[in-house]
ZABA-797299 format. One record per residue (C-alpha): chain; x, y, z. Coordinates in steps of 0.05 Angstrom, whole numbers, padded with zeros to 5 digits, always signed. Example, Ala and Ser with C-alpha at 12.3 -4.5 7.8 and 13.67 -1.06 7.14 Angstrom:
# residues 2
   kette        x        y        z
       A   +00246   -00090   +00156
       A   +00273   -00021   +00143
# end
This chain:
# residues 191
   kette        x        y        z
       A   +02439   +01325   +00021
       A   +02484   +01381   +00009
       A   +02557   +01398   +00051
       A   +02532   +01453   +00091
       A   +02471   +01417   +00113
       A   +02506   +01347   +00125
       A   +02560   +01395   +00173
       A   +02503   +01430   +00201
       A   +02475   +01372   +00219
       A   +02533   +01334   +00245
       A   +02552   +01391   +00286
       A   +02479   +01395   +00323
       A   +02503   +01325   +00344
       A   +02571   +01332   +00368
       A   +02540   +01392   +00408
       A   +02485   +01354   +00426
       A   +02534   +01290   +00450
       A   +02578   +01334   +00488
       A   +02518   +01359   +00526
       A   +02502   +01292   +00545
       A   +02563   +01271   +00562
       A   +02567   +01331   +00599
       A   +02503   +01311   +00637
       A   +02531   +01240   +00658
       A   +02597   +01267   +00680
       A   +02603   +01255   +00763
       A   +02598   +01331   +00797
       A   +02657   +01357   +00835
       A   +02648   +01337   +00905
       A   +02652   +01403   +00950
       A   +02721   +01409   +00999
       A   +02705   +01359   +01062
       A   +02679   +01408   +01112
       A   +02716   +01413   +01183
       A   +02694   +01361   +01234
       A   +02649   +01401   +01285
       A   +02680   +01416   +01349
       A   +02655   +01375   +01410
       A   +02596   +01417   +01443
       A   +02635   +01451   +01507
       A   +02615   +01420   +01570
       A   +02556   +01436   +01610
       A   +02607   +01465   +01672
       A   +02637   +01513   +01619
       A   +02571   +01556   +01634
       A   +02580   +01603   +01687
       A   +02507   +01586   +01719
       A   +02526   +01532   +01745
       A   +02571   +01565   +01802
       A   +02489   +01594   +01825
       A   +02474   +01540   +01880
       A   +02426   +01595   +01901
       A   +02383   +01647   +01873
       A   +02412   +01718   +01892
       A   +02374   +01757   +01949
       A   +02371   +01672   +01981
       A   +02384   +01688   +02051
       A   +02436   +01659   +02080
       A   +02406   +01606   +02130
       A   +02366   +01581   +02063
       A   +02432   +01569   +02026
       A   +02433   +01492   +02024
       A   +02506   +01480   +02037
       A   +02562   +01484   +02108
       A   +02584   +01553   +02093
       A   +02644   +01586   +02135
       A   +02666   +01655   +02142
       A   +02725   +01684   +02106
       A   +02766   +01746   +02120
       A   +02785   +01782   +02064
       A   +02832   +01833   +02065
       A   +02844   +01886   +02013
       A   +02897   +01933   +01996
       A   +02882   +02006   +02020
       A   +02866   +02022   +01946
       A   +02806   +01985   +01955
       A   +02792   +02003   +02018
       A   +02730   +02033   +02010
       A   +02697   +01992   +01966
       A   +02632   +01963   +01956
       A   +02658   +01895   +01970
       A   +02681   +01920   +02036
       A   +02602   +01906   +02064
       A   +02601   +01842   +02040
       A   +02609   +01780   +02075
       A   +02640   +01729   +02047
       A   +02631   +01655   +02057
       A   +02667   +01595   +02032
       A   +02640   +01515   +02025
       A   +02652   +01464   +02072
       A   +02648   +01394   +02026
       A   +02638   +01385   +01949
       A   +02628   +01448   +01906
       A   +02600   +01452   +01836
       A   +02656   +01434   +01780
       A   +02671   +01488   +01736
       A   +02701   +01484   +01660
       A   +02702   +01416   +01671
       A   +02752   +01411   +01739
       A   +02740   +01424   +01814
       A   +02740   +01494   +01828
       A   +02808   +01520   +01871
       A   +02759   +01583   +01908
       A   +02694   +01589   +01912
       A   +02654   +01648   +01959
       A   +02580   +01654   +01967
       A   +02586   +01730   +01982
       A   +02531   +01768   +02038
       A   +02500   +01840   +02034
       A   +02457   +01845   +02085
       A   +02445   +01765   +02099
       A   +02422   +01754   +02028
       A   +02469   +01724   +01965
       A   +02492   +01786   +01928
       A   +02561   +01756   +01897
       A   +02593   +01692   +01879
       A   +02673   +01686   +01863
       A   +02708   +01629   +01831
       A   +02768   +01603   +01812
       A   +02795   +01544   +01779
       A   +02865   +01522   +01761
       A   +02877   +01514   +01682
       A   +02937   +01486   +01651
       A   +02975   +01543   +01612
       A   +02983   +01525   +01546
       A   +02910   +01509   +01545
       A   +02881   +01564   +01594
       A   +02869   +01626   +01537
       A   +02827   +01569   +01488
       A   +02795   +01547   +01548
       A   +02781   +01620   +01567
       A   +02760   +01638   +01492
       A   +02708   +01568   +01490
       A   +02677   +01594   +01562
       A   +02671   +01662   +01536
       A   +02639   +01652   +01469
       A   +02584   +01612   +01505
       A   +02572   +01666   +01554
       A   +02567   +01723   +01504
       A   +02532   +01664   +01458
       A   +02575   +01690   +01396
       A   +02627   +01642   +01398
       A   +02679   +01696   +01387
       A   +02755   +01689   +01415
       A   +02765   +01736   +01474
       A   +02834   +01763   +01509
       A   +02839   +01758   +01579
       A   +02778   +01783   +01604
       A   +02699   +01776   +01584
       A   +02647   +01819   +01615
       A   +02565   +01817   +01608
       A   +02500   +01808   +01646
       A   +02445   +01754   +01630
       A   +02383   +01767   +01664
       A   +02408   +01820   +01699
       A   +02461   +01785   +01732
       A   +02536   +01816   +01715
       A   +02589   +01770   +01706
       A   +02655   +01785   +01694
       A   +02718   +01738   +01675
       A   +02787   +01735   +01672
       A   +02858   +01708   +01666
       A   +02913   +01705   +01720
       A   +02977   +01680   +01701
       A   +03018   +01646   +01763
       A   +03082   +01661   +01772
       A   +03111   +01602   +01755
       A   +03086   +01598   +01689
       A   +03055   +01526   +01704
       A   +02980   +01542   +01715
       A   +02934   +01597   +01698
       A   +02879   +01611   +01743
       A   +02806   +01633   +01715
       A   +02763   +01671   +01761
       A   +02689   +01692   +01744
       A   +02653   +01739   +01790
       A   +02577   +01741   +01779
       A   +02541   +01795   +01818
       A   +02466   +01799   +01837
       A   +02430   +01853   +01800
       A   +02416   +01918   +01828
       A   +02341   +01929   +01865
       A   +02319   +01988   +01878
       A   +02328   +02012   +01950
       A   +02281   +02000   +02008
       A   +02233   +02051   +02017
       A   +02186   +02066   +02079
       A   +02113   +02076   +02060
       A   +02100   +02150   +02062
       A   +02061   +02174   +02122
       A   +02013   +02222   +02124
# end
């Protein structure tokens, strides 16, 4: 066999043992992956605060409901929210976010549910994550938000938002769902 061929050769098999080995070598294992966050709690979803279907009137409202005077600056003065009438619980109310809610108003146009307010105490290192986690569900994109988050889900608006107290302690998170808009009341037309 000749020099050339005999190197020829020779080199086919180093190329072809390198291959191999290259085969049998262990594969990089890919960068451990973040653990998952824990799935938010079921009270982090703003339906829950709906103990009634909106337009329920309120005698069918299955809870002790007493009146509430609210009173508004004269900015506000002439406001929608000025004809509604406002109720709040007598006993337990739903937990929101996880804790006991520190307001909660079933609120009246006409004698049927048109708005519900709520508002629940959130310690203030934790309150804007908190915030962020509740709002991400809500808009379903999981994205961070500010200090407010606004939307409607079936037709029902719902906006959120951060209060900080004065004393820097607690943060309060109020969510304000309102019913969705029907079309006025019309009388048959006569003839």
């Amino acid at each position: 066999m000749s020099a050339p061929l005999a190197r020829a050769r020779q080199a086919a098999l180093s190329a072809a043992l390198l291959a191999l080995a290259a085969c049998a070598a262990p594969q990089p294992k890919p960068a451990a992956l973040p653990p998952a966050p824990p799935p938010l709690d079921a009270t982090y979803d703003w339906h829950v605060l709906l103990i009634a279907p909106f337009g329920s009137v309120l005698k069918d409202v299955p809870l002790t409901l007493h009146e509430v005077l609210l009173f508004r600056d004269e900015a506000h003065a002439a406001s929608a929210a000025d004809e509604l009438e406002c109720y709040a619980v007598d006993g337990a109310r739903p937990r929101f976010i996880a804790r006991p809610l520190s307001e909660y108003l079933l609120c009246f146009k006409q004698d049927r549910l048109s708005r519900v307010e709520a508002t629940v105490r959130l310690p203030t290192d934790e309150a804007a994550q908190i915030f962020a986690d509740a709002c991400g569900l809500w808009l379903k994109s999981g994205q961070a938000a500010a200090d407010a988050c606004a939307g409607s889900d079936g037709g029902i608006a719902y906006i959120g938002h951060l209060d900080s107290e004065p004393d820097g302690s607690e943060t309060q998170m109020s969510v304000q769902l309102d019913a969705p808009e029907r079309a006025p009341d019309r009388a048959p037309d006569r003839q």
